[in-house]
C-alpha positions as CSV (number, residue, x, y, z in Angstrom):
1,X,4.4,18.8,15.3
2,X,7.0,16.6,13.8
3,X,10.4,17.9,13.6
4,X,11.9,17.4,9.9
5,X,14.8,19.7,9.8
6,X,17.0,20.2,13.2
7,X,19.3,23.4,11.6
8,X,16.4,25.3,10.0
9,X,17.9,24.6,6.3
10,X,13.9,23.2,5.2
11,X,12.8,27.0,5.6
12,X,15.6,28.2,3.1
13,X,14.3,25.7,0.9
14,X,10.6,27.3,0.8
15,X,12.2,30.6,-0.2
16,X,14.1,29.3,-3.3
17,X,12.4,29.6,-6.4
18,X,14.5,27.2,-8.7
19,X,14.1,28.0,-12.0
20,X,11.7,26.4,-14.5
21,X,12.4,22.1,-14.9
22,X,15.0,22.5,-11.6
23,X,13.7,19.8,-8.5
24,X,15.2,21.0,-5.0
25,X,15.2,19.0,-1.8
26,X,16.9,18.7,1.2
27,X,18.8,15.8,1.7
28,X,20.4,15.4,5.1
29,X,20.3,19.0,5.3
30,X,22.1,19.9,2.1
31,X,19.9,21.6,-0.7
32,X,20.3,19.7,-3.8
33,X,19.0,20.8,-7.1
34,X,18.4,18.4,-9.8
35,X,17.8,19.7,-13.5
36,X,14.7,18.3,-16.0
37,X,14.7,14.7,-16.2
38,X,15.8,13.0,-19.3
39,X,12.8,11.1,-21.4
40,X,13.6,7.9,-20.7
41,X,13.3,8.9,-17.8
42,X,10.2,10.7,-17.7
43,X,8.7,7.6,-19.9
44,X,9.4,5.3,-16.8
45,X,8.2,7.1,-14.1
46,X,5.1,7.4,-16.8
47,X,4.6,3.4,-17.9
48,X,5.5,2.5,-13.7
49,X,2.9,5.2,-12.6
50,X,0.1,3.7,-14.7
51,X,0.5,0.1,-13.5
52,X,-0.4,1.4,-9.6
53,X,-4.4,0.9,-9.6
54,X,-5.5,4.0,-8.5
55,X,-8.3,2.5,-7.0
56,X,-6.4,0.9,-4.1
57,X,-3.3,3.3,-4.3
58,X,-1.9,6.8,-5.1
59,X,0.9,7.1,-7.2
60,X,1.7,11.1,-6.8
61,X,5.1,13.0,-8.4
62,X,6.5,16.0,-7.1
63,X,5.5,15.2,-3.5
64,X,8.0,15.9,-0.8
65,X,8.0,13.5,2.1
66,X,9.0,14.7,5.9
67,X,10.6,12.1,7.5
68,X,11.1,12.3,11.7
69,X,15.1,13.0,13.3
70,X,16.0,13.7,10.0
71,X,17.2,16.5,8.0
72,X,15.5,16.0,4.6
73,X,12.5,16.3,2.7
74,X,13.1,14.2,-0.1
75,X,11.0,14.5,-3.5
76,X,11.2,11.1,-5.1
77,X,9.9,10.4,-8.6
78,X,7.0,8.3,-7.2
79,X,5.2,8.4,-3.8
80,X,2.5,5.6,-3.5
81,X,0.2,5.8,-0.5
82,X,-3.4,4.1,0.3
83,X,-6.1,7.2,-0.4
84,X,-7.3,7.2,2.9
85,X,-4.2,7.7,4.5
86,X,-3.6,11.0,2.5
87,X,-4.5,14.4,4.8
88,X,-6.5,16.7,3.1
89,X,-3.9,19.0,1.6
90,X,-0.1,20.2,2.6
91,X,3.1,20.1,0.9
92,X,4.8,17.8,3.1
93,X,3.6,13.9,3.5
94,X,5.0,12.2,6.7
95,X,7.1,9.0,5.9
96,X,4.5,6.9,7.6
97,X,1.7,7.1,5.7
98,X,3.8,6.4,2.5
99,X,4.1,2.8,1.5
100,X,6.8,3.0,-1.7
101,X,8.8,4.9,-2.8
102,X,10.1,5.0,-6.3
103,X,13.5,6.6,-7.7
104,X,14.6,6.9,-11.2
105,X,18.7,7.2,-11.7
106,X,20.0,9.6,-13.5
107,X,23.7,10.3,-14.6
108,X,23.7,13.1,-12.0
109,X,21.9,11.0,-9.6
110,X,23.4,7.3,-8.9
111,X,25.3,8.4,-5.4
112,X,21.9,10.0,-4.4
113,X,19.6,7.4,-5.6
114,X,21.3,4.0,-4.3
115,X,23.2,5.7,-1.4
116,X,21.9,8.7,0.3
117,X,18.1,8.3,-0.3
118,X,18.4,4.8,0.6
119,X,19.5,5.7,3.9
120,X,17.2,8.2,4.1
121,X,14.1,6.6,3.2
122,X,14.8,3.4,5.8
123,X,15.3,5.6,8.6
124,X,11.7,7.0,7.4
125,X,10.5,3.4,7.8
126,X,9.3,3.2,4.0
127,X,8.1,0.0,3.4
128,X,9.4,-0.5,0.2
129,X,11.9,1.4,-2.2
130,X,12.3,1.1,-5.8
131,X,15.4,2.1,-7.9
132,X,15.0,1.4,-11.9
133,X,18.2,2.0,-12.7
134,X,18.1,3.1,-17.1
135,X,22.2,3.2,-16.5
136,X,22.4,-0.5,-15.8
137,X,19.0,-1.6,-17.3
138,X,17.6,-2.8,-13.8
139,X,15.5,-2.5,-11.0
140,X,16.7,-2.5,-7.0
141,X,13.8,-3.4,-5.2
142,X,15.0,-2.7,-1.4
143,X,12.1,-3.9,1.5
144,X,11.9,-4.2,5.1
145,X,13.8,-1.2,6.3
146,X,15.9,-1.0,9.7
147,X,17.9,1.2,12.1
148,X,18.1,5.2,12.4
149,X,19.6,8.1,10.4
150,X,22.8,7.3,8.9
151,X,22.7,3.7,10.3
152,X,19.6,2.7,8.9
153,X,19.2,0.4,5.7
154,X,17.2,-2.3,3.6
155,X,17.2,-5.6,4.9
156,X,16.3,-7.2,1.5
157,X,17.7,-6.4,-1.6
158,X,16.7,-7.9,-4.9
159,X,18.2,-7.2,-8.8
160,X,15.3,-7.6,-11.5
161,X,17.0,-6.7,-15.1
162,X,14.7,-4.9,-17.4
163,X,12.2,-7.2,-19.0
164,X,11.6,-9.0,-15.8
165,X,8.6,-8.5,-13.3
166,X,9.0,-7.0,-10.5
167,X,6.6,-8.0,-7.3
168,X,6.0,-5.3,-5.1
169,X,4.5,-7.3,-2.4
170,X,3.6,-4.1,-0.2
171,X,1.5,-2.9,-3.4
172,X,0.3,-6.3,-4.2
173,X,1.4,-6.2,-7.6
174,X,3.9,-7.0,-10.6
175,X,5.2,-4.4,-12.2
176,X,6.1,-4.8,-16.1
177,X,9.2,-3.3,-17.0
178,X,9.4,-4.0,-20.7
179,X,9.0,-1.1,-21.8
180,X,11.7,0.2,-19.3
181,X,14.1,2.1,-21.9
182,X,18.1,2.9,-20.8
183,X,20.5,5.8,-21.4
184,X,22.3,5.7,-24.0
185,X,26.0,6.2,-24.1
186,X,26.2,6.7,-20.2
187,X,29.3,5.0,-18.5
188,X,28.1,2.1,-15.8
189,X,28.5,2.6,-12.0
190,X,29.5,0.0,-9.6
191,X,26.3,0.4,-7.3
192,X,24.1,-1.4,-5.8
């Protein structure tokens, strides 16, 4: 059995029912709720989800991953796994058998997205992360992740602005992102 959550907060998180377009995850063992995506939003995830080829990988939303020693069950806009890795059912997909990840930003969700997640999902050992960024009109692509819990990071980091390809070597491929849109009348943040 792997352990996920050491206080017992991932069992409180079953028994909330958010309401209707609300997301909830636990995220180093705080319960965060998220509220409906925007469309530019939703129309990335979309155009980035149909450029994985289904025939070698798994592009799945709403998929919470379990990830060992910590305290989070994440629930990232994209999960891409190999098809034969997948069990046969379950709510919960171990970190190692996932080989991207991908996060959208939101205005609510910048600290998340570039700072807490991308701890989290190197101490999973994810391969490779992915953070289009519609605030700043570009793409983080973080790979080869190191060290544990709070400690742990991306070793490489590389800035792709929107209209540029972005090679996701652990997919072996090159994702478009023309058609990438941005938020409108949102202030910029000072990540990555």
């Amino acid at each position: 059995m792997t352990a996920v959550d050491e206080r017992g907060m991932a069992r409180y998180l079953d028994e909330i029912e958010p309401p209707e377009g609300v997301k909830a995850e636990l995220l180093r063992g705080v319960i965060v709720m998220t509220a409906s995506p925007d469309l530019v939003h939703n129309l990335i995830v979309l155009h980035t989800q149909r450029q994985i080829p289904l025939e070698r990988w798994y592009p799945l939303q709403t998929q919470d991953v379990g990830i060992v020693g910590e305290e989070s069950m994440p629930v990232p806009d994209l999960v891409v796994a190999a098809p034969d890795a997948l069990p046969a059912a379950g709510r919960l997909l171990p970190s190692q058998l996932v080989t991207a990840v991908v996060e959208v930003v939101s205005k609510s969700s910048v600290h998340q997205d570039y700072v807490v997640k991308r701890s989290i999902y190197a101490a999973g050992g994810i391969p490779t992360y992915l953070v289009i960024d519609p605030i700043m009109a570009h793409c983080v692509l973080l790979t080869r992740p190191e060290g544990q819990r709070e400690d742990a990071d991306y070793f490489t980091q590389e800035i792709i602005k929107f209209g540029e390809p972005v090679r996701m070597d652990d997919l072996g491929l090159e994702l478009d992102t023309s058609d990438f849109g941005t938020l409108p009348d949102v202030r910029p943040h000072r990540y990555p």
